[in-house]
C-alpha positions in Angstrom: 36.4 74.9 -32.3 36.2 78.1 -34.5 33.2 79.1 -36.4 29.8 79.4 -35.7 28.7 77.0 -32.3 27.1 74.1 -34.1 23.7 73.5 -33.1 22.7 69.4 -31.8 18.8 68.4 -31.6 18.1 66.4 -28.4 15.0 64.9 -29.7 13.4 64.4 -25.8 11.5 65.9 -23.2 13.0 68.8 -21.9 12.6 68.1 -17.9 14.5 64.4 -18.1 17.8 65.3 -20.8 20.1 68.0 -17.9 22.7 65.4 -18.3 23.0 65.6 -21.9 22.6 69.4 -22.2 25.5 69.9 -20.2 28.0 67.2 -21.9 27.4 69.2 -25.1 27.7 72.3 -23.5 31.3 71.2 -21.6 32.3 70.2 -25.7 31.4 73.3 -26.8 28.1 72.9 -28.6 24.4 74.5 -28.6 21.8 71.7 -27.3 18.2 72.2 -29.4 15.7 70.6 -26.9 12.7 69.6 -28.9 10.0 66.7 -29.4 9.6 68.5 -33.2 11.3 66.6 -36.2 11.2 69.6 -37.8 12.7 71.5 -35.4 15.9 69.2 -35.2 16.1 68.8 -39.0 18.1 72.4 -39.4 20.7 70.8 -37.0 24.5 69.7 -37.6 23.5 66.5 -35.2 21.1 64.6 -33.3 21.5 63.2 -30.4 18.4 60.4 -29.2 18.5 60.3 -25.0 17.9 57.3 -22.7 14.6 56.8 -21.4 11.2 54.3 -21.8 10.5 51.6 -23.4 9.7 51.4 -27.5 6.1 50.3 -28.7 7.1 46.9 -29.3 4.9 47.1 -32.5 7.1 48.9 -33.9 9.5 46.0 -34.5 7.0 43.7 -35.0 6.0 42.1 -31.6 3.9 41.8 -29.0 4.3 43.7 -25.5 6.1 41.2 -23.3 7.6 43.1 -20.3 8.2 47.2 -21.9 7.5 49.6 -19.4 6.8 53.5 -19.8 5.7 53.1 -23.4 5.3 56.9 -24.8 4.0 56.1 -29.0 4.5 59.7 -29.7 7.8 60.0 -28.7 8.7 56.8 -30.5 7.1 58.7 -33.7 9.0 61.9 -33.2 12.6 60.3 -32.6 12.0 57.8 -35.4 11.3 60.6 -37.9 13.4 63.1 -36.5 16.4 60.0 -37.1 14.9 59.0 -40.6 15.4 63.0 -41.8 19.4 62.7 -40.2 20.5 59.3 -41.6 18.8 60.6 -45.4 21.0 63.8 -45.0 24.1 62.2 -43.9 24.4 64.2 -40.4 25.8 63.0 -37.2 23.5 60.8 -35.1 24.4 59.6 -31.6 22.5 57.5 -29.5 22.5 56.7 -25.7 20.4 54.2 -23.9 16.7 54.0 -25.3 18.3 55.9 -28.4 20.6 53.2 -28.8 17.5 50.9 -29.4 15.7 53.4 -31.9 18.8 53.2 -34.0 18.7 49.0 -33.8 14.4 49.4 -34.5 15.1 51.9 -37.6 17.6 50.1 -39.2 14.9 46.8 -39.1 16.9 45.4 -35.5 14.3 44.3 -32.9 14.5 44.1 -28.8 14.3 41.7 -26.2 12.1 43.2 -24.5 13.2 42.2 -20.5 16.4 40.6 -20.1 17.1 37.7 -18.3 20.0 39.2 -16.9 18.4 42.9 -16.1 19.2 43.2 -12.8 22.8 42.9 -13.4 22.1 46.3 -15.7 19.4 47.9 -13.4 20.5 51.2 -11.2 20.9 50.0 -7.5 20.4 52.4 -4.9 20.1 55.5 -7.5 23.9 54.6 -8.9 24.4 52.9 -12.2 25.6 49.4 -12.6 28.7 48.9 -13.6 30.7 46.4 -15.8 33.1 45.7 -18.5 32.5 45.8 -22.1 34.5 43.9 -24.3 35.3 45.8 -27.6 36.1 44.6 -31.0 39.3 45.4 -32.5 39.2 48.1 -35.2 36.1 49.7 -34.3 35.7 53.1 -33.3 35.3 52.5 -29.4 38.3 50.5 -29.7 40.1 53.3 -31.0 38.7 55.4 -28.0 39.2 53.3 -25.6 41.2 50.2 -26.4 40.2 46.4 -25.9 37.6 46.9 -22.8 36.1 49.4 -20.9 34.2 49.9 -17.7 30.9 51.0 -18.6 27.3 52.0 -16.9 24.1 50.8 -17.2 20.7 51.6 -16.4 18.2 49.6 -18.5 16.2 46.2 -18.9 16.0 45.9 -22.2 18.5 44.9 -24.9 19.0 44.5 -28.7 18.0 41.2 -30.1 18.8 41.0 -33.9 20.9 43.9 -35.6 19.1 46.2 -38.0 20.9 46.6 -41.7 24.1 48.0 -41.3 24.7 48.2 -38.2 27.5 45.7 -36.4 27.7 45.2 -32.7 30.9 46.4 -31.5 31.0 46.2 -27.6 29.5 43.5 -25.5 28.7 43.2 -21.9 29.7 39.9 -20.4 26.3 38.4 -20.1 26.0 39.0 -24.0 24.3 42.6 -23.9 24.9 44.6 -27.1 26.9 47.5 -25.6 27.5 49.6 -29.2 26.8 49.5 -32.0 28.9 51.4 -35.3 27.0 51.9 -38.7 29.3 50.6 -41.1 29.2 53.8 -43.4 27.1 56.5 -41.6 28.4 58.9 -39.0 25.9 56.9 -36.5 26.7 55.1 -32.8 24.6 53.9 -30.4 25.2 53.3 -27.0 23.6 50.9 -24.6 25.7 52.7 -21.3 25.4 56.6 -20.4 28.6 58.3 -21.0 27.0 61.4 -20.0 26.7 60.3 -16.7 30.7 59.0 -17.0 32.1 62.4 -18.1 33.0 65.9 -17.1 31.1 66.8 -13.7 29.9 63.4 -13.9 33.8 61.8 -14.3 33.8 58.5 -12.2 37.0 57.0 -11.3 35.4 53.2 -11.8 34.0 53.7 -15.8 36.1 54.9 -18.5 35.7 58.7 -19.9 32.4 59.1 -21.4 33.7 62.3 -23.1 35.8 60.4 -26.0 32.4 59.9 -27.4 31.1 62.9 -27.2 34.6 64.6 -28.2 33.9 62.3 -31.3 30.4 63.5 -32.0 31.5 66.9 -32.0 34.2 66.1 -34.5 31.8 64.3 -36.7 29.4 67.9 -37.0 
């Protein structure tokens, strides 16, 4: 890691993304912490954190079930991603950033699962459950056939945006990952911040292959 310490936007509020700032510290990059597209645009990478729900107008529905709708940080994320897939750069995305990838590349949501509670945090701790992986993706090169993943969330992706493919799956169904097929993009449905480094966990696999990934990508 030689060179100048690249620089990754975290386009989110500054009080809720700790995890995230210290998973690219421990790989050896400089977080940007900002709600300003323009302020992430002069990054290497941009990473989109977990958190509420998307205006479900913004992929064309009505709200049935979303919770903790925020509009302008749905507009801030969405062009803050827009200015990184048009300039080719890194883009990672965990959780709710997982979902603005799906909603940018014309994916929608479903928007409460029927199987939530087998994703919902119990008693402050993440759910936890296998994802099976698809052979000659990138999270199959990472971590082989299936992992044991996290999850924190009651929402899920419903049809896959343009060039995107689904490459991990919960067993209930539940888009897990998703790859672009020629963009240096990945989203996330689990939190491998929370399943790396200080936050290692003997019952997930090591969320740091992803972000060792990221950080090779920059």
């Amino acid at each position: 890691m030689s060179g100048p310490v690249k620089k990754v936007a975290i386009l989110g509020y500054a009080d809720r993304v700790g995890n995230y700032i210290a998973a690219l510290e421990a790989m050896g990059l400089e977080p940007v912490v900002t709600l300003s597209p323009a302020g992430a645009a002069p990054c290497a990478g941009l990473l989109l954190p977990g958190g509420g729900d998307i205006h479900p107008s913004r992929f064309g529905q009505e709200d049935r079930g979303s919770r903790d709708i925020d509009p302008p940080l749905d507009e801030a994320q969405l062009t803050a991603l827009d200015l990184f897939v048009k300039a080719g750069k890194p883009v990672l995305g965990i959780c709710r950033g997982h979902q603005v990838l799906n909603v940018y590349f014309g994916g929608d949501l479903i928007q409460d699962l029927p199987t939530a509670a087998a994703h919902m945090a119990h008693d402050h701790d993440d759910s936890v459950h296998p994802a099976a992986i698809e052979t000659g993706s990138l999270l199959h090169r990472l971590y082989g056939p299936e992992a044991s993943v996290n999850s924190a969330h009651h929402q899920g992706l419903g049809r896959i945006g343009a060039g995107l493919r689904v490459t991990a799956a919960a067993p209930d169904g539940v888009v897990e990952a998703v790859e672009h097929e020629s963009l240096p993009v990945l989203g996330v449905q689990f939190h491998p911040e929370r399943m790396a480094f200080a936050h290692a966990r003997p019952d997930t696999a090591d969320g740091g292959a992803i972000f060792e990934w990221f950080r090779k990508q920059l």
